[in-house]
LOFI-951223 format. One record per residue: residue number from 1; residue in three letters; x, y, z of N, C-alpha, C in turn. Coordinates in pm, 1 decimal, always signed. Each point is the difference from the previous one (the first is absolute). Example, Ala and Ser with C-alpha at 12.3 -4.5 7.8 and 13.67 -1.06 7.14 Angstrom:
+-----+-----+----------+----------+----------+----------+----------+----------+----------+----------+----------+
|   i |  aa |       nu |       nv |       nw |      cau |      cav |      caw |       cu |       cv |       cw |
+-----+-----+----------+----------+----------+----------+----------+----------+----------+----------+----------+
|   1 | ALA |  +1319.0 |   -569.0 |   +780.0 |    -89.0 |   +119.0 |     +0.0 |    +90.0 |   +120.0 |     +0.0 |
|   2 | SER |    -35.0 |   +105.0 |    -72.0 |    +82.0 |   +119.0 |     +6.0 |    -77.0 |   +109.0 |    +73.0 |
+-----+-----+----------+----------+----------+----------+----------+----------+----------+----------+----------+
REM end
This chain:
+-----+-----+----------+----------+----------+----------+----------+----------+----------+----------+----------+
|   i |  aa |       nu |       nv |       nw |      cau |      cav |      caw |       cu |       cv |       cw |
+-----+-----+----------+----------+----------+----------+----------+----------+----------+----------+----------+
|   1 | UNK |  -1530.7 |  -7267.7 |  -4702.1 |   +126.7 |    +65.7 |    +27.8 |    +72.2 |    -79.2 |   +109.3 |
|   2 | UNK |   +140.9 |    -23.3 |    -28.2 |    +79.4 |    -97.6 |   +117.2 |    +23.6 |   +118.0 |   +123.4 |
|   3 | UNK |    +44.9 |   -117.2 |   +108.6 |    -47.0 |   +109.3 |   +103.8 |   +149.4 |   +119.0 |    -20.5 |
|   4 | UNK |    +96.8 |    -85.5 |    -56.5 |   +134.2 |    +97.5 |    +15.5 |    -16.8 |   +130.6 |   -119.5 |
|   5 | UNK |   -108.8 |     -1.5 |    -95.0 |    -33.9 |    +67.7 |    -78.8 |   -100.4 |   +136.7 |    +69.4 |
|   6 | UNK |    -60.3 |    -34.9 |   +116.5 |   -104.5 |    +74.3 |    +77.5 |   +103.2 |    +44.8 |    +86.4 |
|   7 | UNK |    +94.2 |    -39.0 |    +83.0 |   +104.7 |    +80.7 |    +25.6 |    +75.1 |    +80.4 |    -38.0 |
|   8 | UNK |    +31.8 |    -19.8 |   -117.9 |   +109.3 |   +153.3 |   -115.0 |   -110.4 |    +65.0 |    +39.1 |
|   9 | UNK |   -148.8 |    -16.3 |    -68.7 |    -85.5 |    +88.7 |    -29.3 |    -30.6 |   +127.2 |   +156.2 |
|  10 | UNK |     +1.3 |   -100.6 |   +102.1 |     -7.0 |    +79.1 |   +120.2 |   +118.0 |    +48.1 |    +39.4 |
|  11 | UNK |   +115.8 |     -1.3 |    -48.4 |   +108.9 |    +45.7 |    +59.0 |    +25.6 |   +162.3 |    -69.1 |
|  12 | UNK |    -52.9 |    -70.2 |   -158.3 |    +64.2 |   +146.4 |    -89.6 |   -108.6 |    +62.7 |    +39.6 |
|  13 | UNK |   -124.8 |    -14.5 |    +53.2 |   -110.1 |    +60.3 |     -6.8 |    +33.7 |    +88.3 |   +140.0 |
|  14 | UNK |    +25.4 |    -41.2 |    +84.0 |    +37.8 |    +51.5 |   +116.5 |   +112.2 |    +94.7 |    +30.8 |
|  15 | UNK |    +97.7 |    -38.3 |    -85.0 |   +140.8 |    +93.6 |     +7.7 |    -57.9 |   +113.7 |   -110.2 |
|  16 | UNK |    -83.3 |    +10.5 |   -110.3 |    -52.6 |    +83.4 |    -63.5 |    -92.0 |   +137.8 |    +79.1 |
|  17 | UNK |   -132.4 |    -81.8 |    +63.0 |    -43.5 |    +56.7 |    +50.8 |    +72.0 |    +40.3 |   +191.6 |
|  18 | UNK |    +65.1 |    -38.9 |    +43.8 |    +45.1 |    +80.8 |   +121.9 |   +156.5 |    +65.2 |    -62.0 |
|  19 | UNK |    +28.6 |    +31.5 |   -122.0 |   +159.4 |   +104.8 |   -121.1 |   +104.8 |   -102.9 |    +87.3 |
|  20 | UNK |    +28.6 |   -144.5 |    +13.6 |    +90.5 |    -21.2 |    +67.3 |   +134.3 |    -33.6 |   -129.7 |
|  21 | UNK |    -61.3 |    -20.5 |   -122.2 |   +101.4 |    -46.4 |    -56.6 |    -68.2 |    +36.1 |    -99.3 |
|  22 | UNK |   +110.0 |    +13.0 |   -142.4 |    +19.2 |    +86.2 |   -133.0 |    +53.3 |   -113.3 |    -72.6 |
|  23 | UNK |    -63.8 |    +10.1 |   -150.9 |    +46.0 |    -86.2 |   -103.0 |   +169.9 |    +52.1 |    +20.3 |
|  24 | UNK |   +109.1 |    -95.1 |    -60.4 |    +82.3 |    +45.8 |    -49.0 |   +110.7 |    +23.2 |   +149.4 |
|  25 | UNK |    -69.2 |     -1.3 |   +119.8 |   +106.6 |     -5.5 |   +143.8 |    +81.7 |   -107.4 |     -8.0 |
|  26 | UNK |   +135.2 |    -11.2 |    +73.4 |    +89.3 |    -60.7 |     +3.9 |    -13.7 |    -15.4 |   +143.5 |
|  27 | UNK |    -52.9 |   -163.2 |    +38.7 |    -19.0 |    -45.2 |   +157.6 |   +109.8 |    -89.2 |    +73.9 |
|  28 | UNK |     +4.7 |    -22.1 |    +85.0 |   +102.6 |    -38.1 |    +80.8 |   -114.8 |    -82.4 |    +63.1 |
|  29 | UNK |    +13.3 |   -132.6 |    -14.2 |    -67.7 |    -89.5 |    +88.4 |    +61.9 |    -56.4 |    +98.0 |
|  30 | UNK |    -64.7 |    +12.6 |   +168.2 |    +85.8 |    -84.2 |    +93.4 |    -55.9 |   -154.7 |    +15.6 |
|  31 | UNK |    +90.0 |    -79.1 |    -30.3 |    -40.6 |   -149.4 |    +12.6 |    +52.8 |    -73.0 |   +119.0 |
|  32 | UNK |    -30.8 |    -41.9 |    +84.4 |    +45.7 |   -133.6 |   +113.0 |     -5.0 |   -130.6 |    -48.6 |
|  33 | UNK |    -59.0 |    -12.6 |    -41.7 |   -102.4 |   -144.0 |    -64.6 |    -95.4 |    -62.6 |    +59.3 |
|  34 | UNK |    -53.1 |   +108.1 |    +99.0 |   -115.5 |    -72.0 |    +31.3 |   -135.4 |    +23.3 |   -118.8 |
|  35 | UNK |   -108.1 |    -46.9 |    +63.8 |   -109.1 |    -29.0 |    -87.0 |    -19.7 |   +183.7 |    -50.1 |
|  36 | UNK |     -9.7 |    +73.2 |    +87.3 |    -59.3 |   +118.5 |    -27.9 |    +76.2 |    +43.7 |   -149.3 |
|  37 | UNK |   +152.2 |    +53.0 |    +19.4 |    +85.5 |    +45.6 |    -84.1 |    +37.3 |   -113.8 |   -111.7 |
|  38 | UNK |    -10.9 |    -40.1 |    +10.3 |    -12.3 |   -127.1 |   -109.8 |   -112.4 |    +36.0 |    -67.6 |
|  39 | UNK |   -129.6 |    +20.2 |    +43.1 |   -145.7 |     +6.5 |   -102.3 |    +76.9 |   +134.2 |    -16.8 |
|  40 | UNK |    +21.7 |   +131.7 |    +76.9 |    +26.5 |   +102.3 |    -92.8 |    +78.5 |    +30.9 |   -141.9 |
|  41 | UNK |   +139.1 |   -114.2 |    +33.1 |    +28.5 |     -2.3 |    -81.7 |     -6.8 |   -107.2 |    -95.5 |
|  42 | UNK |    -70.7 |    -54.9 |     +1.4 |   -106.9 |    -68.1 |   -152.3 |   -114.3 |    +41.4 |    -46.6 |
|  43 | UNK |    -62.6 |   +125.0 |    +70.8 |   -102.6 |    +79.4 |    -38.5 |    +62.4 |    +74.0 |    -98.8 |
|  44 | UNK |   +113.1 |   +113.9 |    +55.0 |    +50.5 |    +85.1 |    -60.7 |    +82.7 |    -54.0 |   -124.2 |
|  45 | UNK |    +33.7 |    -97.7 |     +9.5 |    +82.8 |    -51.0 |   -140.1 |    -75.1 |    -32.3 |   -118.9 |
|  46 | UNK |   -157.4 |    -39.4 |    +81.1 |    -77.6 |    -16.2 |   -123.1 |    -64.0 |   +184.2 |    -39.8 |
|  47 | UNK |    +61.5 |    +34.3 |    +63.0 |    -93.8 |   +164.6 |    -36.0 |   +101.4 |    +66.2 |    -85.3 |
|  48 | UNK |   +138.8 |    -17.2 |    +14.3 |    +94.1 |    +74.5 |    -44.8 |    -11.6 |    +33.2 |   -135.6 |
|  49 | UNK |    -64.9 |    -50.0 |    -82.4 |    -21.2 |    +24.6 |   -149.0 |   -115.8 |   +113.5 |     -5.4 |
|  50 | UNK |   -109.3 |    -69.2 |    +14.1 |   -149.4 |   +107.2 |     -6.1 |    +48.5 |   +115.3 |    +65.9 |
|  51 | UNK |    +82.9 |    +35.5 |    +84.8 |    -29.7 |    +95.4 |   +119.4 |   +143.2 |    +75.6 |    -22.9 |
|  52 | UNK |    +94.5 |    -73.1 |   -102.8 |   +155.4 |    +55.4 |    -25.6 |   +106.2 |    +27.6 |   +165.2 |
|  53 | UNK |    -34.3 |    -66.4 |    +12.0 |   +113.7 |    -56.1 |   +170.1 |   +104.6 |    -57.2 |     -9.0 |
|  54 | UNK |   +105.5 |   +110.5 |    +14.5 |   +101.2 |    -51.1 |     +9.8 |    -16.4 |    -51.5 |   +177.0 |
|  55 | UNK |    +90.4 |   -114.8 |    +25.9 |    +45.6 |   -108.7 |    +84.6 |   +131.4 |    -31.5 |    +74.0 |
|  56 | UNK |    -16.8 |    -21.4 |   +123.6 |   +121.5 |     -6.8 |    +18.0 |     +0.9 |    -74.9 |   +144.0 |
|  57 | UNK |     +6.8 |   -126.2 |    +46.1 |    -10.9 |    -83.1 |   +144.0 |   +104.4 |    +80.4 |    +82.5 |
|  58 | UNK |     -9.7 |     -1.0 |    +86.6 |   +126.7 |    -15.0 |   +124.9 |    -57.0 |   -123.6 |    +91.5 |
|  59 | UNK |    +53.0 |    -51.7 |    +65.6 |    +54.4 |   -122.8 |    +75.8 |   +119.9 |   +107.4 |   +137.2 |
|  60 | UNK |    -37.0 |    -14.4 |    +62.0 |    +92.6 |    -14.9 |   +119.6 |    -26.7 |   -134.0 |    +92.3 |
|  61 | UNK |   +146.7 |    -30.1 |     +2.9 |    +43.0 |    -75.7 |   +102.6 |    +30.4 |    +26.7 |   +119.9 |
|  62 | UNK |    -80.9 |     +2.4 |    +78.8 |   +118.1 |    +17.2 |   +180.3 |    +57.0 |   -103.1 |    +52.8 |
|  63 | UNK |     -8.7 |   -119.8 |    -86.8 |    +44.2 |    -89.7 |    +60.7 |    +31.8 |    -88.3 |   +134.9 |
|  64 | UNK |   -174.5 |    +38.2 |    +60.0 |    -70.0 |    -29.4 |   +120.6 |    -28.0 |    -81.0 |    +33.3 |
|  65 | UNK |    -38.8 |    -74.6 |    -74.4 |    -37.9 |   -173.4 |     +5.9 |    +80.5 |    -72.3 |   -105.0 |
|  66 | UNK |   +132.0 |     +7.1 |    +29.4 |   +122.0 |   -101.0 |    -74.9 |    -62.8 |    -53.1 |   -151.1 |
|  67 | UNK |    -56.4 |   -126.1 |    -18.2 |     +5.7 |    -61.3 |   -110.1 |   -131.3 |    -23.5 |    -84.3 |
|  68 | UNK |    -91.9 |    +83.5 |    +96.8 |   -101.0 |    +28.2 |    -11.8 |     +2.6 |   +133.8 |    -76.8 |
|  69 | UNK |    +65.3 |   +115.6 |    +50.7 |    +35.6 |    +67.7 |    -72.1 |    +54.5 |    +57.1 |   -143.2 |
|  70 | UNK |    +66.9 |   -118.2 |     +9.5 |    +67.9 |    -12.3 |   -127.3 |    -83.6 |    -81.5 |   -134.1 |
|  71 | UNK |    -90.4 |   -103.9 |    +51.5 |   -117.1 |    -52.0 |    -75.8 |    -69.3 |   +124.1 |    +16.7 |
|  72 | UNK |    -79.6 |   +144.7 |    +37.5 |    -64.3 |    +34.1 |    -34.8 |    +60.3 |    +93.2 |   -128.4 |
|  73 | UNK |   +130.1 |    +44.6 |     +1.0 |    +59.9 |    +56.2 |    -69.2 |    +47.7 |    -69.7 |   -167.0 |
|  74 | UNK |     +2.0 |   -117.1 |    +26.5 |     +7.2 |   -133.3 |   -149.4 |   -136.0 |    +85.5 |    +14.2 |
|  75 | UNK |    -90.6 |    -67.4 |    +16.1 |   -139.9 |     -9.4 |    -43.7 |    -69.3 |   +102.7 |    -96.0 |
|  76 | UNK |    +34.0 |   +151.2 |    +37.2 |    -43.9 |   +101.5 |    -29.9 |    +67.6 |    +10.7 |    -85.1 |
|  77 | UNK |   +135.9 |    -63.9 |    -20.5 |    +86.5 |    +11.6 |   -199.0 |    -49.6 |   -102.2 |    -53.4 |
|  78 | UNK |    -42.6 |    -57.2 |    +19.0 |    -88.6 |   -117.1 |    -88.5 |   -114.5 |    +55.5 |    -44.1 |
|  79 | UNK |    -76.5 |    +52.4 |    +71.2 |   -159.3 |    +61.7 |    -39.4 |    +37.1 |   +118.7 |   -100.1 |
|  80 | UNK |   +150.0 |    +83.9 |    +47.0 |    -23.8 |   +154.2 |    -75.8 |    +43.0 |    -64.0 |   -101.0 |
|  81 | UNK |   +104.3 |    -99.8 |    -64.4 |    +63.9 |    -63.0 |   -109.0 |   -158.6 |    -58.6 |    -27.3 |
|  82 | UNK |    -40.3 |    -92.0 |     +6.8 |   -166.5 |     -9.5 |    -94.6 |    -46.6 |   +102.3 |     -4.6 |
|  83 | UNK |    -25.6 |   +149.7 |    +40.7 |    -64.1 |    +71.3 |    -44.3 |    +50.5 |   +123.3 |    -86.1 |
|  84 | UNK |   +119.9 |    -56.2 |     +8.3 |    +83.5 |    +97.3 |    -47.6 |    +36.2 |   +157.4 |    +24.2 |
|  85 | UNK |     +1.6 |    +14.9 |   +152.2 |    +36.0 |   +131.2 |    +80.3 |    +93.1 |    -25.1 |    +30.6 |
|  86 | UNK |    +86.4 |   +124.9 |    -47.4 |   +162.4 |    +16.5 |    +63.3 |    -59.3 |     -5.0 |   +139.7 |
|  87 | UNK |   +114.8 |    -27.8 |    +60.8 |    +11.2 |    -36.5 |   +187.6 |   +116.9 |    +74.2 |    +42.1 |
|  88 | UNK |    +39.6 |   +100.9 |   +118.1 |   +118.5 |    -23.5 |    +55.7 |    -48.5 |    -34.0 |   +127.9 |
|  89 | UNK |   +105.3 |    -83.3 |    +79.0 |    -18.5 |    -52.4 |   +145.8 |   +110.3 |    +37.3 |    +48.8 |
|  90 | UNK |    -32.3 |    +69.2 |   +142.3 |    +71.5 |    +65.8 |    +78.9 |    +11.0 |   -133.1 |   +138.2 |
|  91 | UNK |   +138.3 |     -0.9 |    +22.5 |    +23.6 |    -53.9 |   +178.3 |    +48.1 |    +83.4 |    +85.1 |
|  92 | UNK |    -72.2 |    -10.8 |   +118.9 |    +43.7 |    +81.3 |    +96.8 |     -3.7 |    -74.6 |   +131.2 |
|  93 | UNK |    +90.3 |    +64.0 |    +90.1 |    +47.2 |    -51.2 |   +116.1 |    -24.4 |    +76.0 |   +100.4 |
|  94 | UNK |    -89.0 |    -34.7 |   +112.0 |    -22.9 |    +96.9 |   +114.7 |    +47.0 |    -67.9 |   +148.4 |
|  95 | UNK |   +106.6 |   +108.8 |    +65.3 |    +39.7 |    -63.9 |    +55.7 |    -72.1 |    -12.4 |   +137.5 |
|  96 | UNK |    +10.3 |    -86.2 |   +128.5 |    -67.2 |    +53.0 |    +94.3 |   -179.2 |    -85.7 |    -37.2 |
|  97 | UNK |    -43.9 |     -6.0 |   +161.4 |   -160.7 |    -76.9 |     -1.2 |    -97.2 |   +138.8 |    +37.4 |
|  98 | UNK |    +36.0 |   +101.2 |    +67.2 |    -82.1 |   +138.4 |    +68.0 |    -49.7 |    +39.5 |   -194.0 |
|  99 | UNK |   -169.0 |    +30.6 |     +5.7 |    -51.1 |    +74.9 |    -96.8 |     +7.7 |    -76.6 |    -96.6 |
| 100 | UNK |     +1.8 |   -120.8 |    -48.8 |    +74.3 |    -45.4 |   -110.3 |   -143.0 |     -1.1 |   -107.6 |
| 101 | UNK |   -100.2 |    +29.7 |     -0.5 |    -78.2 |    -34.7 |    -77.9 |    -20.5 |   +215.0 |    -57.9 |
| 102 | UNK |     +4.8 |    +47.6 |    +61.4 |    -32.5 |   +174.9 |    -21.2 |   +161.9 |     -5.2 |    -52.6 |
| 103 | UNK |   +130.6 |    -38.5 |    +21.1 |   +135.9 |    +13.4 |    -72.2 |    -48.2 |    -52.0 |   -143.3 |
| 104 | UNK |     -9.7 |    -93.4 |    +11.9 |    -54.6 |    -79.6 |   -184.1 |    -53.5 |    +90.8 |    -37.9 |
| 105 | UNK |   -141.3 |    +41.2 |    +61.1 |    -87.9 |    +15.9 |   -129.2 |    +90.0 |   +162.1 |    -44.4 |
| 106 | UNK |    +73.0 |    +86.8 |    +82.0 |    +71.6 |    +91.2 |    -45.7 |    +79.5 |     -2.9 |    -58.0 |
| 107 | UNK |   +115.8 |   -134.8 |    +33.2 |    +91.9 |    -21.2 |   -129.0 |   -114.6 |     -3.8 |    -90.1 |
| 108 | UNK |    -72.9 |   -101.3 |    -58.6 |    -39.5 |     -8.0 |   -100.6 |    -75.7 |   +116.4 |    -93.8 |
| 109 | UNK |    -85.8 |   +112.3 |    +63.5 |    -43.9 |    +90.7 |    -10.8 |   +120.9 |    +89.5 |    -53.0 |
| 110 | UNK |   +116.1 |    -26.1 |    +66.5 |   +151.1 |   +129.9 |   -108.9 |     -6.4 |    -68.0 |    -90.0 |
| 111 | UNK |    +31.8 |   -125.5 |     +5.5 |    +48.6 |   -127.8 |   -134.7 |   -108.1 |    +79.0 |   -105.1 |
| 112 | UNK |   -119.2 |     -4.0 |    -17.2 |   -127.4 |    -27.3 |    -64.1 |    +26.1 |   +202.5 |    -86.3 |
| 113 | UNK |    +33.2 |    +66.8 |   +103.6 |    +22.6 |   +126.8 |    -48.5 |   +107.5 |    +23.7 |    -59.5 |
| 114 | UNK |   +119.6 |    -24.7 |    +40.3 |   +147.6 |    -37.4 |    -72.9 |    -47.3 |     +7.0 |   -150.8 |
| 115 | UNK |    -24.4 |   -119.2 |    +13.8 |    -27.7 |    -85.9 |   -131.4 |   -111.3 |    +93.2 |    -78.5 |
| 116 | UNK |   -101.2 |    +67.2 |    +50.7 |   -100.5 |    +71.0 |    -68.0 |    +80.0 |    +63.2 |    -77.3 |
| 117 | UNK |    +59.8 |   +108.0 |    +62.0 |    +64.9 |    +96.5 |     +1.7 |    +94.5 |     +1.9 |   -161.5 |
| 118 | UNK |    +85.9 |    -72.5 |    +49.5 |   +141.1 |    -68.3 |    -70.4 |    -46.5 |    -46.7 |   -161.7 |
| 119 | UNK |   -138.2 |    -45.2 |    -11.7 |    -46.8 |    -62.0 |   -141.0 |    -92.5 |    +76.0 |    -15.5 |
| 120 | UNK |    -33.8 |   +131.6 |    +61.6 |   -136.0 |    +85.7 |    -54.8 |   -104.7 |    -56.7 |     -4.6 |
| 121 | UNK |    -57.2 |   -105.3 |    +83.2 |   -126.1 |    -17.2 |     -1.5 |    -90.9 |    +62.9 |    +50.1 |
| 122 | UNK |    -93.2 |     +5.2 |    -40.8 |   -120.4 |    +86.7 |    +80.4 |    -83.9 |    -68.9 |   +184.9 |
| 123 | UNK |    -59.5 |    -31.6 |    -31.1 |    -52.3 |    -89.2 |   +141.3 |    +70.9 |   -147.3 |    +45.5 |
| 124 | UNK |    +44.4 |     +1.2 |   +148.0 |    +23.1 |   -145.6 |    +43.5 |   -192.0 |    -88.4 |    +12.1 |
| 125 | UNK |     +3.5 |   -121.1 |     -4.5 |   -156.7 |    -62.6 |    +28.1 |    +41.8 |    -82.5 |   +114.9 |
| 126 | UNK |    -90.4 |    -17.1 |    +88.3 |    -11.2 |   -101.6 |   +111.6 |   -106.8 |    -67.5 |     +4.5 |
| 127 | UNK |    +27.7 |   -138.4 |    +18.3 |   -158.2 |    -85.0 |    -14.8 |    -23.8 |    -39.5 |   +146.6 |
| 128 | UNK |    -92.1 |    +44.8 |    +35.6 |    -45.6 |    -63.4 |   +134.9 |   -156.5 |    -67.7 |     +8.7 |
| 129 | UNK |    -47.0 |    -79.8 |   +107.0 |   -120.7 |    -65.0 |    -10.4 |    -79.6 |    +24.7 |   +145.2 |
| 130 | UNK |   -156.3 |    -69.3 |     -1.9 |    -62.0 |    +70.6 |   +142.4 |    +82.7 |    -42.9 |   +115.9 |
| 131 | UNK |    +68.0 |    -75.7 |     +6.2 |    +86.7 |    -47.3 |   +150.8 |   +109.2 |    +87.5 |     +8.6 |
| 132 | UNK |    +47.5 |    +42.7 |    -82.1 |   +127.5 |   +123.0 |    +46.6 |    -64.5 |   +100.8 |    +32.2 |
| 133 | UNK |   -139.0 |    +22.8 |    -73.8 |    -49.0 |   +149.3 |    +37.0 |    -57.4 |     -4.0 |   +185.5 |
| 134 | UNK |    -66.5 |   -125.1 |     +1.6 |    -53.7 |    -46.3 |   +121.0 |   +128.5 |    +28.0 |   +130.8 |
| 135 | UNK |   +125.0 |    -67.9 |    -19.3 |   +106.5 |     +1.0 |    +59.8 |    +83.6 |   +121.1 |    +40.4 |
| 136 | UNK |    -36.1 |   +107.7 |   -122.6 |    +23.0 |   +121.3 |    +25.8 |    -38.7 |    +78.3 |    +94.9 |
| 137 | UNK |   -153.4 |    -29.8 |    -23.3 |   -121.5 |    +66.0 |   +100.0 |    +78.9 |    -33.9 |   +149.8 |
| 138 | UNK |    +13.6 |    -99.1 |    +19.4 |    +26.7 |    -19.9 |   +102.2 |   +116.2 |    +10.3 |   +104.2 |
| 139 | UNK |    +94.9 |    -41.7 |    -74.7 |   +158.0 |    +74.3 |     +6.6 |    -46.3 |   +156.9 |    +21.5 |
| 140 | UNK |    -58.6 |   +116.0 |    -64.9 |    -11.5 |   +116.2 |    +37.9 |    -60.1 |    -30.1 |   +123.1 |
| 141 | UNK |   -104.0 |    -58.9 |    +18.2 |    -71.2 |    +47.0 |    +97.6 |    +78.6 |    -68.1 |   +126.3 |
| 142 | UNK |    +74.6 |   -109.4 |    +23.2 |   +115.8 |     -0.7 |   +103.0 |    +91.1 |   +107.7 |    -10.9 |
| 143 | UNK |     +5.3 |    +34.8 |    -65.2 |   +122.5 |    +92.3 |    +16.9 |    -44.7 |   +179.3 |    +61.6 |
| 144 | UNK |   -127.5 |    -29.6 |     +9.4 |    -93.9 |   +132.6 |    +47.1 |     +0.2 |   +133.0 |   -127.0 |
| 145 | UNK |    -35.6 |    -53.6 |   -110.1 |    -30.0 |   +115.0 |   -115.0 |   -107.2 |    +49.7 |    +15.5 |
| 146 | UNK |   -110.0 |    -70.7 |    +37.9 |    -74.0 |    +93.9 |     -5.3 |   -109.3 |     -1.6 |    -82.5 |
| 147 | UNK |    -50.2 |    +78.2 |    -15.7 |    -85.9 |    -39.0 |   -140.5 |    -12.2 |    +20.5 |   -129.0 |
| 148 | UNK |   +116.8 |    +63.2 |    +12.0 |   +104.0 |     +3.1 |   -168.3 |    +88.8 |    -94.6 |    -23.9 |
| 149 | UNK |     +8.6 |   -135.8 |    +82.6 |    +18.2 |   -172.0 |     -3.1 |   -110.1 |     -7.2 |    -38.1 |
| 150 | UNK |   -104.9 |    -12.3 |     +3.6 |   -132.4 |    -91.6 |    -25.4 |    -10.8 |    +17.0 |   -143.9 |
| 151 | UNK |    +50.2 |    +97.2 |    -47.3 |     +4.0 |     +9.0 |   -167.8 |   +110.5 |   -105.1 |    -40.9 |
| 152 | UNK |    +86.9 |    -78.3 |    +40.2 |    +71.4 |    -95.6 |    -45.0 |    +50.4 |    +16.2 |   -108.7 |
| 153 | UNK |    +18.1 |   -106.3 |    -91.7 |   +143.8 |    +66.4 |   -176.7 |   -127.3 |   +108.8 |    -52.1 |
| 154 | UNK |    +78.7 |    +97.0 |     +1.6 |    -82.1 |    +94.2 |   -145.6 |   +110.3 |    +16.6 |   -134.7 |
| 155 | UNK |   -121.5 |    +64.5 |    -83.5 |    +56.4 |    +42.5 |   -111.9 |   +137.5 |    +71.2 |     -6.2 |
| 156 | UNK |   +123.9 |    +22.5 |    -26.8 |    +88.8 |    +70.5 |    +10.2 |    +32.4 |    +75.1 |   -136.7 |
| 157 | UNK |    -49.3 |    +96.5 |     +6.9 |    +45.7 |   +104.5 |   -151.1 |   +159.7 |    +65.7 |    -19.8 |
| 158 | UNK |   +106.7 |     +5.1 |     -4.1 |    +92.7 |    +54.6 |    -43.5 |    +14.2 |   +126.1 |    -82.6 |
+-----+-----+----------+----------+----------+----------+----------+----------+----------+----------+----------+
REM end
């Protein structure tokens, strides 16, 4: 078995057994283009048949890192065009340097619901990996959470 074949298998096996996802849901994938959301969404594109998934990328731009930015935004219409997932990509502008990373991820968090909302999809997906979860941990725990930080990304049910 290829290893990307042992992955569907652990993914559907996992969203099965912890009810996270239903044949036949209509998902909202968030993509950046980094490595994480990128494998999600080439996992899920190969699942969309067996598993009846409807698809759908978002891309936001904040247009934070100028031209860099804008290559990550090409990039991610290149990958959803080979895989053939509609895409919409959102730009947004935040003005001001105070908070700027907790402003994003909230624009993006309305963007991501907007859009749920507006096309009836069922669940948004977020791909994250052990260094964001690690980074989390820790960010809470500067920020004095407590020990309901030390639980870092959890599951989020809707």
């Amino acid at each position: 078995m290829s290893l990307v074949n042992e992955y569907l298998r652990r993914l559907v096996d996992y969203s099965t057994q912890e009810r996270i996802l239903n044949k036949g849901e209509k998902l909202l994938l968030a993509v950046s283009a980094g490595a994480d959301s990128t494998a999600m969404l080439y996992l899920f594109s190969r699942l969309r048949h067996s598993e009846n998934f409807s698809l759908l990328a978002v891309h936001i731009n904040h247009q934070l890192r100028g031209e860099e930015s804008d290559q990550d935004e090409q990039q991610i219409k290149r990958i959803c065009m080979q895989l053939n997932v509609p895409i919409i990509i959102r730009r947004i502008e935040l003005e001001g340097e105070r908070d700027l990373e907790n402003r994003a991820r909230q624009a993006r968090f309305e963007t991501f619901q907007m859009i749920l909302q507006s096309y009836g999809f069922h669940k948004i997906l977020l791909a994250h990996h052990k260094s964001d979860l690690a980074e989390t941990v820790l960010l809470n725990l500067f920020r004095g959470s407590g020990l309901s930080g030390m639980a870092g990304i959890s599951l989020f049910r809707v």
